[in-house]
HTML snippet that shows the backbone in 3Dmol.js (N, CA, C, O; Angstrom):
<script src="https://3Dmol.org/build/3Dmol-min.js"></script>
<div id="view" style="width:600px;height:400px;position:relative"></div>
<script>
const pdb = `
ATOM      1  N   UNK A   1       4.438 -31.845 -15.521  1.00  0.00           N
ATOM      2  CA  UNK A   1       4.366 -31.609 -16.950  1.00  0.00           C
ATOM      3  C   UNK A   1       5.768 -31.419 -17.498  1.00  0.00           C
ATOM      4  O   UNK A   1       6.518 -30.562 -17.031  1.00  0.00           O
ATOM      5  N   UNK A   2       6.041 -32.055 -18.280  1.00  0.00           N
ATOM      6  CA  UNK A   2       7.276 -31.918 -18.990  1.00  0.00           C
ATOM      7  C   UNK A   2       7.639 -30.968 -20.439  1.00  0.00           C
ATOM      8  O   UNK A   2       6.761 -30.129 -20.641  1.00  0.00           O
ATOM      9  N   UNK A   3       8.431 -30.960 -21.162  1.00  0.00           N
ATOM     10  CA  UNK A   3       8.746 -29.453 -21.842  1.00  0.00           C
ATOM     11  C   UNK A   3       8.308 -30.399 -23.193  1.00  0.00           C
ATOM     12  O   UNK A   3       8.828 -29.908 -24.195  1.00  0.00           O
ATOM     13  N   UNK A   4       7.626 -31.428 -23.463  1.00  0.00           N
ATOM     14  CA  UNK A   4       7.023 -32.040 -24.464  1.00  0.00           C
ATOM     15  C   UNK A   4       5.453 -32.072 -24.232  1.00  0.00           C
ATOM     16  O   UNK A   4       4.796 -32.752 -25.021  1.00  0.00           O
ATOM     17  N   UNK A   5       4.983 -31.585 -23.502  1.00  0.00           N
ATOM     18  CA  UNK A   5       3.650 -31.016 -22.956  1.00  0.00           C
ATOM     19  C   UNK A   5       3.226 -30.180 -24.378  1.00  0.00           C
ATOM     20  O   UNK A   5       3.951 -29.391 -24.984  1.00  0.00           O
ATOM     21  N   UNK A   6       1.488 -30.685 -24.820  1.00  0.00           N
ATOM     22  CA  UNK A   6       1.393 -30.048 -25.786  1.00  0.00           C
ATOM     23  C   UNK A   6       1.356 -28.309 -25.323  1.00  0.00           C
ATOM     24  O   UNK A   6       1.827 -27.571 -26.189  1.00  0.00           O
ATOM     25  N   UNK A   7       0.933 -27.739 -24.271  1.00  0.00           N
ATOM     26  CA  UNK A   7       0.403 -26.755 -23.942  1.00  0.00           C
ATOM     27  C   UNK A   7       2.093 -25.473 -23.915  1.00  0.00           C
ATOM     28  O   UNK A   7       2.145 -24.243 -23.932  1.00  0.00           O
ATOM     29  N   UNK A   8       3.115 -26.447 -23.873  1.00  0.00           N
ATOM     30  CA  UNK A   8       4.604 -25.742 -23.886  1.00  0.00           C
ATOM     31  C   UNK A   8       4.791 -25.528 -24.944  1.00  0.00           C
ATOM     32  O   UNK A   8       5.620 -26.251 -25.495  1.00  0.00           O
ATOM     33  N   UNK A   9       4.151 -24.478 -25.733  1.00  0.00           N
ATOM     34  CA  UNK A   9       4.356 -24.307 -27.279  1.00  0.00           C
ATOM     35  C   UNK A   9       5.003 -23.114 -27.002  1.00  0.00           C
ATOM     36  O   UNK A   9       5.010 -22.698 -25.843  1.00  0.00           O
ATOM     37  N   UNK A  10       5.708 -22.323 -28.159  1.00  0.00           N
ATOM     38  CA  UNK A  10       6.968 -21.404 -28.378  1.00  0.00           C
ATOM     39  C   UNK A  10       6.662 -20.021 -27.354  1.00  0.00           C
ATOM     40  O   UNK A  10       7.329 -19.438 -26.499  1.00  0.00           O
ATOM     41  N   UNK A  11       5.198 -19.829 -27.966  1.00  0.00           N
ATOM     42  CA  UNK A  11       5.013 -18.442 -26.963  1.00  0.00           C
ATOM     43  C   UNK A  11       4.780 -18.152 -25.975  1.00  0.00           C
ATOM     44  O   UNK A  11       4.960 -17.035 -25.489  1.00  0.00           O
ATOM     45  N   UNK A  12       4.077 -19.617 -25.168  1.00  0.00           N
ATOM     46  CA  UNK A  12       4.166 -19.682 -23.664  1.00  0.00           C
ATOM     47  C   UNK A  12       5.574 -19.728 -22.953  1.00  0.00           C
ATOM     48  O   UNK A  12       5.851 -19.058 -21.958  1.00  0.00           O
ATOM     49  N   UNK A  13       6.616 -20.798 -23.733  1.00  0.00           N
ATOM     50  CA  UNK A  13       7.911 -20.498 -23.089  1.00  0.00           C
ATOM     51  C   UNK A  13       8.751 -19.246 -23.045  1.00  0.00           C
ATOM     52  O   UNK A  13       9.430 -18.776 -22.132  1.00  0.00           O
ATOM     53  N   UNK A  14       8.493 -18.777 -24.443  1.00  0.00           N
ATOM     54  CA  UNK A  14       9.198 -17.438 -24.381  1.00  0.00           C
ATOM     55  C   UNK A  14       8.749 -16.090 -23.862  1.00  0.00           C
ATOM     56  O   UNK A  14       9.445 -15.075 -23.883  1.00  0.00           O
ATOM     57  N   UNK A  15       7.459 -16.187 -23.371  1.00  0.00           N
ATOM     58  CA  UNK A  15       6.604 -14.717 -22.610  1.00  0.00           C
ATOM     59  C   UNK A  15       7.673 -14.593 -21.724  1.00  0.00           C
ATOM     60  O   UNK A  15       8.521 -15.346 -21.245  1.00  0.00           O
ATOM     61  N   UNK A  16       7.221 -12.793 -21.614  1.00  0.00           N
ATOM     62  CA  UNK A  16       7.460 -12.416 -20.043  1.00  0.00           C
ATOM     63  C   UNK A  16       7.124 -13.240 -19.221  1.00  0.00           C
ATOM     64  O   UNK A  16       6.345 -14.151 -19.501  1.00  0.00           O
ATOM     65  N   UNK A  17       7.890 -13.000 -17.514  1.00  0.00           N
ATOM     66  CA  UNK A  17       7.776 -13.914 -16.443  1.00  0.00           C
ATOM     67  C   UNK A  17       7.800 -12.747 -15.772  1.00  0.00           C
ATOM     68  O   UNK A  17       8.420 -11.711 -16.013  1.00  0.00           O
ATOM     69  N   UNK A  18       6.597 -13.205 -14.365  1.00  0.00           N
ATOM     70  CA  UNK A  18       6.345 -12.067 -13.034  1.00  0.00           C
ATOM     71  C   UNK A  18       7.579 -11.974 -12.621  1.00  0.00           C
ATOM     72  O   UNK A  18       8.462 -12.819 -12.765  1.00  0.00           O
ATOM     73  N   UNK A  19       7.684 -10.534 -11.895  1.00  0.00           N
ATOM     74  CA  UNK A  19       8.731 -10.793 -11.146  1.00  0.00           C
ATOM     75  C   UNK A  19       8.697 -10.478 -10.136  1.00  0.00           C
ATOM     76  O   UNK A  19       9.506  -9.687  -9.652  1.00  0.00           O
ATOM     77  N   UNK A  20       7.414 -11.191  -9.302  1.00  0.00           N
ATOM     78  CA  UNK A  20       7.202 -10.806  -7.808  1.00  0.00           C
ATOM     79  C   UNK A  20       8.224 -12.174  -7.416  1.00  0.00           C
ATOM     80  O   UNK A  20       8.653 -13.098  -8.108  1.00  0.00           O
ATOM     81  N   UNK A  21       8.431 -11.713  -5.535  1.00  0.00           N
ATOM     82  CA  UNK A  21       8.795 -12.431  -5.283  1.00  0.00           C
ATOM     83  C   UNK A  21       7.814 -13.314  -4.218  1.00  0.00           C
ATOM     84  O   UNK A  21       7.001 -12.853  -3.417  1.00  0.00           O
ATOM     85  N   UNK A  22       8.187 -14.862  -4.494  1.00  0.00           N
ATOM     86  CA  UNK A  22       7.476 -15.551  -3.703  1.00  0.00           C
ATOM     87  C   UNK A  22       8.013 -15.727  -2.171  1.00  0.00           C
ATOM     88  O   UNK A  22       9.061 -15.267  -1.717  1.00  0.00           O
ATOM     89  N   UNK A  23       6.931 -16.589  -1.418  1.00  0.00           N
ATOM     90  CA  UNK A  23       7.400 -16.730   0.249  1.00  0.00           C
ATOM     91  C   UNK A  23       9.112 -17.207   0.322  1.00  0.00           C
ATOM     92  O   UNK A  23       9.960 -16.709   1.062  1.00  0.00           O
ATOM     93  N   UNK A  24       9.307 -18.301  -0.665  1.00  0.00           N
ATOM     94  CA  UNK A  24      10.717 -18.744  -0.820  1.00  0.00           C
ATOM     95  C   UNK A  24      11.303 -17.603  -0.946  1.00  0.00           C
ATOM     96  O   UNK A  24      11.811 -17.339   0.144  1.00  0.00           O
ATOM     97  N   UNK A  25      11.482 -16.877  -1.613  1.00  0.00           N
ATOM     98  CA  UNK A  25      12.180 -15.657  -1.691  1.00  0.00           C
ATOM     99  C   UNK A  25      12.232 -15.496  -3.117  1.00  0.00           C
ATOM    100  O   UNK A  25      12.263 -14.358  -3.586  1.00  0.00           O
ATOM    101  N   UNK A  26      12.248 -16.813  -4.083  1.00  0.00           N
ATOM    102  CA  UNK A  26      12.892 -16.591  -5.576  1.00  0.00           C
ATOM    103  C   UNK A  26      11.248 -16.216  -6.482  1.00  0.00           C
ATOM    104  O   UNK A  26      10.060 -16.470  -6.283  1.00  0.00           O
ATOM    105  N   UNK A  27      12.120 -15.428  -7.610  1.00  0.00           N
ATOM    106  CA  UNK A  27      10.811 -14.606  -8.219  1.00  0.00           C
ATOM    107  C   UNK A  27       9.618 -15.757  -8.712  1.00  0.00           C
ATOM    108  O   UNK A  27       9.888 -16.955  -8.802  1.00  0.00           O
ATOM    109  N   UNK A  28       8.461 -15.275  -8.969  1.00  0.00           N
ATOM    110  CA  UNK A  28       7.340 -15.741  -9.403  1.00  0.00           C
ATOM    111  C   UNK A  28       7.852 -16.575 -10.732  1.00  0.00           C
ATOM    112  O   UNK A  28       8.656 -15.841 -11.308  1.00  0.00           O
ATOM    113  N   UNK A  29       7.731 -17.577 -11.306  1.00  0.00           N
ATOM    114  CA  UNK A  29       7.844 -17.977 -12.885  1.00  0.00           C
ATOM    115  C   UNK A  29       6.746 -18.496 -13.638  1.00  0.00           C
ATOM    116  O   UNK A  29       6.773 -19.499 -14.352  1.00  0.00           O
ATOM    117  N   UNK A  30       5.409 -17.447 -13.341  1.00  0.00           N
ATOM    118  CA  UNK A  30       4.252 -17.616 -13.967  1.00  0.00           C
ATOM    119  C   UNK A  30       4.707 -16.374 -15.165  1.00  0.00           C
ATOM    120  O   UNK A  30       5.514 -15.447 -15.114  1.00  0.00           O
ATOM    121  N   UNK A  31       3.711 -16.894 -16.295  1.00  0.00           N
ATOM    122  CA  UNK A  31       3.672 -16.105 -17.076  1.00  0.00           C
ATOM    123  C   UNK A  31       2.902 -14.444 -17.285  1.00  0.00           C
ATOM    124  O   UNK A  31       1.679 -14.419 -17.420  1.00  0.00           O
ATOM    125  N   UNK A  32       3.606 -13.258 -17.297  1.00  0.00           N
ATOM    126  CA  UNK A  32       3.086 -11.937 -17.217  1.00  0.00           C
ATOM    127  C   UNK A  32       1.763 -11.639 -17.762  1.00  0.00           C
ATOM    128  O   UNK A  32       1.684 -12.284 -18.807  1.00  0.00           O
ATOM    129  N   UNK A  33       0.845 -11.078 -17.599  1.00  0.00           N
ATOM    130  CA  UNK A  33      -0.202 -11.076 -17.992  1.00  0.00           C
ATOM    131  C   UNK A  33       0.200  -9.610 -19.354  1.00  0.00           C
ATOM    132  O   UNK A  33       0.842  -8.593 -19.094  1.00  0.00           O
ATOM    133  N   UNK A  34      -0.372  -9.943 -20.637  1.00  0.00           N
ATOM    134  CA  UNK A  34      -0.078  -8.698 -21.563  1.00  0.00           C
ATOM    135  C   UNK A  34      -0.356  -7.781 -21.384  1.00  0.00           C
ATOM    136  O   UNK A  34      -1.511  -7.385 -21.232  1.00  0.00           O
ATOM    137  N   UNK A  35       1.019  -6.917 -21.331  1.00  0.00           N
ATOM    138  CA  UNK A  35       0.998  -5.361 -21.389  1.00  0.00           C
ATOM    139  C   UNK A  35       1.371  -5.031 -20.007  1.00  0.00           C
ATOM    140  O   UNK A  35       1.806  -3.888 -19.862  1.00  0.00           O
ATOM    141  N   UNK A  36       1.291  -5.879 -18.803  1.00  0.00           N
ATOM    142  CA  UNK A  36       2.064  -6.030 -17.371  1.00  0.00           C
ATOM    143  C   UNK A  36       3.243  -6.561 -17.207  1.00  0.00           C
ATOM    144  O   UNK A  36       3.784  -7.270 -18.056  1.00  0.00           O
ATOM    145  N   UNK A  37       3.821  -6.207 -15.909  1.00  0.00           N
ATOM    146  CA  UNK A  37       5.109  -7.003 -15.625  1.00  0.00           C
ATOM    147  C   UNK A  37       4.820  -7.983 -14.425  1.00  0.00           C
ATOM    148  O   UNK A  37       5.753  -8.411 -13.745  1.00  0.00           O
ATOM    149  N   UNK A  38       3.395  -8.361 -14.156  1.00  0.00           N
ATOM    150  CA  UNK A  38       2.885  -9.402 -12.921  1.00  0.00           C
ATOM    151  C   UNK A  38       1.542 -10.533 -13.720  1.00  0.00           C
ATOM    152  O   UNK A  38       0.690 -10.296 -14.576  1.00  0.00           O
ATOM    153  N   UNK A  39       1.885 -11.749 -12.963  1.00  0.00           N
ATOM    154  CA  UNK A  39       0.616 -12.296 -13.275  1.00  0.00           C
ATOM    155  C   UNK A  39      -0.404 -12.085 -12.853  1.00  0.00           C
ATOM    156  O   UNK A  39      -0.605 -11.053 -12.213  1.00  0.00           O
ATOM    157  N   UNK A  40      -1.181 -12.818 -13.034  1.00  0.00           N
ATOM    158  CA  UNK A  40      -2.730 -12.684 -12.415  1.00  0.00           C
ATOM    159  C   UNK A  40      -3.302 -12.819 -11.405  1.00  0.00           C
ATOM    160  O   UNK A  40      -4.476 -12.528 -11.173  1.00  0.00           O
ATOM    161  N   UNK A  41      -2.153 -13.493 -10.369  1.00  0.00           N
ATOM    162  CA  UNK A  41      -2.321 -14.013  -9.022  1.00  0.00           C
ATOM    163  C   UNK A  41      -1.342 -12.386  -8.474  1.00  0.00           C
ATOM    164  O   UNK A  41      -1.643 -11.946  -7.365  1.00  0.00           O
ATOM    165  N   UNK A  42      -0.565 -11.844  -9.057  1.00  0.00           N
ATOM    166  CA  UNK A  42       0.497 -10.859  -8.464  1.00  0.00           C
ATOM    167  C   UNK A  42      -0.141  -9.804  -8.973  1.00  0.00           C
ATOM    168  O   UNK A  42       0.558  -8.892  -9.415  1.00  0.00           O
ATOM    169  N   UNK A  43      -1.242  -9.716  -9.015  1.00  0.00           N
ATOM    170  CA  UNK A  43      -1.299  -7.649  -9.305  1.00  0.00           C
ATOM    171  C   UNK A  43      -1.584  -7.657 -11.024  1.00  0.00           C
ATOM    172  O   UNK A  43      -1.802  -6.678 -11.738  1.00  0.00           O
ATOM    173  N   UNK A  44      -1.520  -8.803 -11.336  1.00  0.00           N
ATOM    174  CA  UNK A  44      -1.681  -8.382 -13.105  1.00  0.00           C
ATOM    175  C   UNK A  44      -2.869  -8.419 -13.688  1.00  0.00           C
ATOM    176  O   UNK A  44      -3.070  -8.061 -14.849  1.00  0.00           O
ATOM    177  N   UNK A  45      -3.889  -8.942 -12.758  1.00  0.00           N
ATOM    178  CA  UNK A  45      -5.290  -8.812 -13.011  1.00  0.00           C
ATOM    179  C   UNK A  45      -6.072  -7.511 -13.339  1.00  0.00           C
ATOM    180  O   UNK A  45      -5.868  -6.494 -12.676  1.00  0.00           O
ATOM    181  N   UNK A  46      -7.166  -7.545 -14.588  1.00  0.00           N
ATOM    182  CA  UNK A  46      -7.720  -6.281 -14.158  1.00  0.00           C
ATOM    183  C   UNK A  46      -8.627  -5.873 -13.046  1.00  0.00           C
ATOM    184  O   UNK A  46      -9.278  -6.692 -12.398  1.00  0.00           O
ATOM    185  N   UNK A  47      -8.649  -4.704 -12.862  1.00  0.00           N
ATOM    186  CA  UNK A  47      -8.930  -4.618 -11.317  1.00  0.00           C
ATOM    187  C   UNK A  47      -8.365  -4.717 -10.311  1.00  0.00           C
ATOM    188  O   UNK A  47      -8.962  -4.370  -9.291  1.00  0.00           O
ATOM    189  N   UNK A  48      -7.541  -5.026 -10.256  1.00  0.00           N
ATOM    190  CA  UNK A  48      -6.234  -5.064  -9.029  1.00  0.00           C
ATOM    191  C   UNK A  48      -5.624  -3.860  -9.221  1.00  0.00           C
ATOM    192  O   UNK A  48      -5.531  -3.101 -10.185  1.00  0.00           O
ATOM    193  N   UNK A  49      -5.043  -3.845  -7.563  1.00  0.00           N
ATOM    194  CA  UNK A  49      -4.273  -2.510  -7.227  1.00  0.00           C
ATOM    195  C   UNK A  49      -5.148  -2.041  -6.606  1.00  0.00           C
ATOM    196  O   UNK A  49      -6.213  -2.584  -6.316  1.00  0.00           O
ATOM    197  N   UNK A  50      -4.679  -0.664  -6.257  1.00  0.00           N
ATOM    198  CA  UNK A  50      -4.860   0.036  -5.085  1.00  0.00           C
ATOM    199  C   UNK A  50      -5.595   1.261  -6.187  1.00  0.00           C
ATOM    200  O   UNK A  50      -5.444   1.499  -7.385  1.00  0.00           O
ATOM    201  N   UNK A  51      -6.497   1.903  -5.030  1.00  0.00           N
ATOM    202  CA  UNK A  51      -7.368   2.622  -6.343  1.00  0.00           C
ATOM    203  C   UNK A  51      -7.212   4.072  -6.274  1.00  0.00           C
ATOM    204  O   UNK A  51      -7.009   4.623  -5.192  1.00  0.00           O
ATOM    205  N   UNK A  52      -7.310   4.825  -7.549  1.00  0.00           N
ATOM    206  CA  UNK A  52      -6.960   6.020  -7.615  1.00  0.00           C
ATOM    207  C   UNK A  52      -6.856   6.752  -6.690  1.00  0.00           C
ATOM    208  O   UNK A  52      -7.775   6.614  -5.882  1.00  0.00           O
ATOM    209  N   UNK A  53      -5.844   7.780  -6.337  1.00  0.00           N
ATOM    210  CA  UNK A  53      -5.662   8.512  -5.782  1.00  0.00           C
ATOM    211  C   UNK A  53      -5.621   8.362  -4.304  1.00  0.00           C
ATOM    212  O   UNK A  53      -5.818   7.164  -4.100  1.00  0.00           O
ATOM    213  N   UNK A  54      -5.479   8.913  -3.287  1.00  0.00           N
ATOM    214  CA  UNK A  54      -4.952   8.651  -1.919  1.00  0.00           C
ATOM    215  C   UNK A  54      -6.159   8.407  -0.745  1.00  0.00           C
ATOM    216  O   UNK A  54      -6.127   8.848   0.404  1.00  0.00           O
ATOM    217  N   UNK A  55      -7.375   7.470  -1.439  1.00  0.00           N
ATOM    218  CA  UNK A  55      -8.337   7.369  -0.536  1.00  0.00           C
ATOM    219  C   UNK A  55      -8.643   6.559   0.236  1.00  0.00           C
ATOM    220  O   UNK A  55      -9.763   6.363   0.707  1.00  0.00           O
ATOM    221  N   UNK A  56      -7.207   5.743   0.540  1.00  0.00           N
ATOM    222  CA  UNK A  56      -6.977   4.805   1.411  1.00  0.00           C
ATOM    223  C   UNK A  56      -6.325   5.846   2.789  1.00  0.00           C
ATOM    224  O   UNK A  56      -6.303   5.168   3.817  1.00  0.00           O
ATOM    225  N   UNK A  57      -5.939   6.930   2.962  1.00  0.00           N
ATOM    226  CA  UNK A  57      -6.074   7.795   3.930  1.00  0.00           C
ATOM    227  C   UNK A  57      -6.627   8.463   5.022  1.00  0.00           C
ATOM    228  O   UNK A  57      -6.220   9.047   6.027  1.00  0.00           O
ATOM    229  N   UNK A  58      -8.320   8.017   4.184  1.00  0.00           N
ATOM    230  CA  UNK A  58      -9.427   8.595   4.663  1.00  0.00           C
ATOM    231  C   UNK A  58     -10.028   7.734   5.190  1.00  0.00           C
ATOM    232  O   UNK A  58     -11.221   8.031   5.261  1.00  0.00           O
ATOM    233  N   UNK A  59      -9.732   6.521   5.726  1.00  0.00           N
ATOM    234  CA  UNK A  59     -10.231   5.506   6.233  1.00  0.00           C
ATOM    235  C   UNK A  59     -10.664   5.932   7.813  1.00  0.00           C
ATOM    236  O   UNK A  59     -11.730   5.879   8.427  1.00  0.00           O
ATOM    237  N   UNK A  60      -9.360   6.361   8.144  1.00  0.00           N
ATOM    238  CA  UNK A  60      -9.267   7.194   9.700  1.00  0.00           C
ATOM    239  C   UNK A  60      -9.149   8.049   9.831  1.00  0.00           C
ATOM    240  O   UNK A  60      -9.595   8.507  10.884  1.00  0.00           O
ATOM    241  N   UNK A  61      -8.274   9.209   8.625  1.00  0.00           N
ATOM    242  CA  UNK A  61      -7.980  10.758   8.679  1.00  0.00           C
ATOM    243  C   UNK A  61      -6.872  11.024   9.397  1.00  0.00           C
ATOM    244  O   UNK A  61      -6.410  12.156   9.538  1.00  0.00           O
ATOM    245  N   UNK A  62      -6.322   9.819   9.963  1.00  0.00           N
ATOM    246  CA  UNK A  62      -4.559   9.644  10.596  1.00  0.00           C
ATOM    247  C   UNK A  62      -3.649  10.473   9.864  1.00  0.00           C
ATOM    248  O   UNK A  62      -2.879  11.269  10.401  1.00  0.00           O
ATOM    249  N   UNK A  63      -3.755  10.259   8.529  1.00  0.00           N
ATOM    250  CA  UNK A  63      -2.386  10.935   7.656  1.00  0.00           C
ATOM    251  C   UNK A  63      -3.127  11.704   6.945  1.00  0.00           C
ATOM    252  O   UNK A  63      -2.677  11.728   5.799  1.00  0.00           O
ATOM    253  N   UNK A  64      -4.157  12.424   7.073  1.00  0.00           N
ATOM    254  CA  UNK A  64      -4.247  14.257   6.083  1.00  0.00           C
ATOM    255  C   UNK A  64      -3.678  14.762   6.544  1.00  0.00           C
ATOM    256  O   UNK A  64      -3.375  14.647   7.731  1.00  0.00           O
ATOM    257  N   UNK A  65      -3.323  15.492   5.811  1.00  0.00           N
ATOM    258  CA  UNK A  65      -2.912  16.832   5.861  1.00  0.00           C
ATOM    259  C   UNK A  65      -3.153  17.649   7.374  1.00  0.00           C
ATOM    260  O   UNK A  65      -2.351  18.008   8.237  1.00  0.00           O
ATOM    261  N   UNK A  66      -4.746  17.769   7.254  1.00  0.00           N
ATOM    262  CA  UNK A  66      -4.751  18.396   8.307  1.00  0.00           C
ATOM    263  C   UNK A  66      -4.575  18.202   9.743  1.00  0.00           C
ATOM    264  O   UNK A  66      -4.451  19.010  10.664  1.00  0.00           O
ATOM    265  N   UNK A  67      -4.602  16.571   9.689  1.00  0.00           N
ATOM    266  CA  UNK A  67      -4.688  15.759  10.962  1.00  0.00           C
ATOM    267  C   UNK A  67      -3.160  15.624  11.409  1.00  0.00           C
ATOM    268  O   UNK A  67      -2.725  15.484  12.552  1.00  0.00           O
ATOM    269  N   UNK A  68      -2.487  15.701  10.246  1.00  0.00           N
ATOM    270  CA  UNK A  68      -0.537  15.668  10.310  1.00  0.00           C
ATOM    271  C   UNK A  68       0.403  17.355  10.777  1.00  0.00           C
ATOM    272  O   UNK A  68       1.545  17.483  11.217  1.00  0.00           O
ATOM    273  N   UNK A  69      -0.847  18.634  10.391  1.00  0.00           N
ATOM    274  CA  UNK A  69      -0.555  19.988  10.993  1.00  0.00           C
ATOM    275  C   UNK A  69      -0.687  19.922  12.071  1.00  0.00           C
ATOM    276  O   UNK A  69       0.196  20.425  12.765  1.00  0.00           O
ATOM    277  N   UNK A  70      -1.768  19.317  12.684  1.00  0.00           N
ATOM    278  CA  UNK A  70      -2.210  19.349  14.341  1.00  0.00           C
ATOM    279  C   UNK A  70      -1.245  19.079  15.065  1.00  0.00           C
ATOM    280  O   UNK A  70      -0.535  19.831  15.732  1.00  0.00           O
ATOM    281  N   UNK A  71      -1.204  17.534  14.879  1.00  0.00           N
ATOM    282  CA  UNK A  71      -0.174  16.714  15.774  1.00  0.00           C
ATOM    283  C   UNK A  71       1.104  17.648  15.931  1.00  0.00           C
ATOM    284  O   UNK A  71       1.497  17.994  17.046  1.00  0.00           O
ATOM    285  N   UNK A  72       1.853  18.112  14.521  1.00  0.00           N
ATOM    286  CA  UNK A  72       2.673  18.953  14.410  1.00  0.00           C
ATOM    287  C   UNK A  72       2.580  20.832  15.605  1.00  0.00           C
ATOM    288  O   UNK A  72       3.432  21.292  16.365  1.00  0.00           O
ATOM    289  N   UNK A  73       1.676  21.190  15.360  1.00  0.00           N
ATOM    290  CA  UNK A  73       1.248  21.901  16.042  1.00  0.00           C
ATOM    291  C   UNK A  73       1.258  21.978  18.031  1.00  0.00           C
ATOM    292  O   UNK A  73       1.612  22.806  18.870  1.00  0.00           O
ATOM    293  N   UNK A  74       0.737  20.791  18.043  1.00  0.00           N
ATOM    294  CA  UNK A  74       0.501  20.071  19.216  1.00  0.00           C
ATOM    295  C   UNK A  74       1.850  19.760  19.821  1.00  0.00           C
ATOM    296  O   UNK A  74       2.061  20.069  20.993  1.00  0.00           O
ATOM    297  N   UNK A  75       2.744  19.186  19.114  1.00  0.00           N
ATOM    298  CA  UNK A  75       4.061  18.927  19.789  1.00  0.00           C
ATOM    299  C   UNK A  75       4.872  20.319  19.575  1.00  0.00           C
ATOM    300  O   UNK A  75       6.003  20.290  20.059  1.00  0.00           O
ATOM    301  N   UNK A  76       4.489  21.564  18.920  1.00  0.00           N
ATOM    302  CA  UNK A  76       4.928  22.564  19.205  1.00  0.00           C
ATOM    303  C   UNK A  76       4.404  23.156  20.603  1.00  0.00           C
ATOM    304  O   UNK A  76       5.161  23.826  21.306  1.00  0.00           O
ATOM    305  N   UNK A  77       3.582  22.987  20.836  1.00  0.00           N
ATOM    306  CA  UNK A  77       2.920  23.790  22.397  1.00  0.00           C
ATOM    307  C   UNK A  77       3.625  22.985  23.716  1.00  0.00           C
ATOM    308  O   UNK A  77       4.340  23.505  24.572  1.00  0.00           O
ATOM    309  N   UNK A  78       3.086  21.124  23.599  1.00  0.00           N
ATOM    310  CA  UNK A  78       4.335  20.900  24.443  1.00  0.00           C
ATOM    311  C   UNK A  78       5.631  21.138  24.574  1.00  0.00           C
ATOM    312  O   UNK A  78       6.114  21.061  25.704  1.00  0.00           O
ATOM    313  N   UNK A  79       6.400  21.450  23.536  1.00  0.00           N
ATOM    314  CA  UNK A  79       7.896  21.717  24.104  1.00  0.00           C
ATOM    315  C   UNK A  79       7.858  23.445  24.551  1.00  0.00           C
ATOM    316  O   UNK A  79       8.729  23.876  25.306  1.00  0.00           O
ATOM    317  N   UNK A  80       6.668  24.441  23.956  1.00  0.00           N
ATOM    318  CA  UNK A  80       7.079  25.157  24.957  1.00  0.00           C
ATOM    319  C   UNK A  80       6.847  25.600  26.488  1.00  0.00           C
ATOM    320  O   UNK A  80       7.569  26.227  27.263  1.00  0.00           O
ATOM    321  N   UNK A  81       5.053  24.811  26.683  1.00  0.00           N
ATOM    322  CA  UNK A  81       4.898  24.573  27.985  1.00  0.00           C
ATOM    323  C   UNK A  81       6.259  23.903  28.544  1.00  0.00           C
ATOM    324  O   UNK A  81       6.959  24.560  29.314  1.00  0.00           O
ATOM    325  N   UNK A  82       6.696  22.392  28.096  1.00  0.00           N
ATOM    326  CA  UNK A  82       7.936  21.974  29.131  1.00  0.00           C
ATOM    327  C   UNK A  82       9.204  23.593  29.502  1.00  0.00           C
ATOM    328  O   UNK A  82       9.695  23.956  30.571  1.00  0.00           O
ATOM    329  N   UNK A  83       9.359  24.245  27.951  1.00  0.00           N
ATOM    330  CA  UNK A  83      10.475  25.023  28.663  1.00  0.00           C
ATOM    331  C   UNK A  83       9.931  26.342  29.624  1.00  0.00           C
ATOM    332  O   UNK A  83      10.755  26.753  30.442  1.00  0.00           O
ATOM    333  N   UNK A  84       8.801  26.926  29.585  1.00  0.00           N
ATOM    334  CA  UNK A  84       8.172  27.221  30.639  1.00  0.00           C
ATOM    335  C   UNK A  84       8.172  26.767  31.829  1.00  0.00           C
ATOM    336  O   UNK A  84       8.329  27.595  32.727  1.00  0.00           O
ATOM    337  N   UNK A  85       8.026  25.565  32.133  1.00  0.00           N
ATOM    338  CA  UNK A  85       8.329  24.525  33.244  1.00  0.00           C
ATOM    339  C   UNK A  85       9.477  24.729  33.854  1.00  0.00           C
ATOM    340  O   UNK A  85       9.770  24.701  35.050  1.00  0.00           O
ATOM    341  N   UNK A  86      10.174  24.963  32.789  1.00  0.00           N
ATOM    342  CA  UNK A  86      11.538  24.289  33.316  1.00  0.00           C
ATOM    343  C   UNK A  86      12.704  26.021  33.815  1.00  0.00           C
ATOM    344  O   UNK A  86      13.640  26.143  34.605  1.00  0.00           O
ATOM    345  N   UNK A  87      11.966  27.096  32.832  1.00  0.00           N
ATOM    346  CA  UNK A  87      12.008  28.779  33.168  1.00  0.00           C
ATOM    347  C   UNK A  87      11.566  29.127  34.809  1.00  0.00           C
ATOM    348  O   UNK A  87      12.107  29.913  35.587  1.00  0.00           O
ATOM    349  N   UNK A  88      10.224  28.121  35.045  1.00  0.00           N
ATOM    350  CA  UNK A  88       9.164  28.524  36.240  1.00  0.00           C
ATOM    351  C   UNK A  88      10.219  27.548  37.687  1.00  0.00           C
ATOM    352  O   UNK A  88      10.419  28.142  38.746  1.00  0.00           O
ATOM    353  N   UNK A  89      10.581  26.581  37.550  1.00  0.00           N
ATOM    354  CA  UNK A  89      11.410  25.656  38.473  1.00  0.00           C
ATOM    355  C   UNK A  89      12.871  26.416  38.688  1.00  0.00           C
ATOM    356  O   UNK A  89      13.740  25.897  39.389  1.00  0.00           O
TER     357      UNK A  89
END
`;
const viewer = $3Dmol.createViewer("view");
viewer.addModel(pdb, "pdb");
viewer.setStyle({}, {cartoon: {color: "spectrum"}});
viewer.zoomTo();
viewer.render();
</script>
């Protein structure tokens, strides 16, 4: 399509442009979807994105809170069993 294309009228050329970047590396040059800074294929759709609040967490319970005290916890008891170990040798 060339820039004499009826569909290349003033406000399609002059919109915002995404500015994701593509596999090439250089940014997206689709037009922004209104009131976004991505098109419709990049996140500018409604309904897209990631959804309120942190309940992609709870999938496994890997990263709560409470599951992140434990571990924490847990590698407190091993280092002092090892220096026990190492008091007892």
């Amino acid at each position: 399509m060339g820039e004499d294309h009826p569909r290349n009228t003033k406000p399609m050329l002059t919109s915002r442009r995404c500015g994701a970047k593509t596999r090439s590396g250089l940014p997206c040059q689709a037009p922004a979807v209104t009131g976004k800074t991505r098109c419709r294929m990049h996140g500018g759709a409604a309904g897209s994105g990631a959804p309120k609040g942190n309940r992609n967490a709870l999938k496994n319970g890997r990263f709560t809170r409470e599951a992140i005290a434990r571990r924490k916890a847990l590698r407190s008891l091993i280092r002092q069993a090892r220096k026990l170990v190492e008091q007892i040798e």
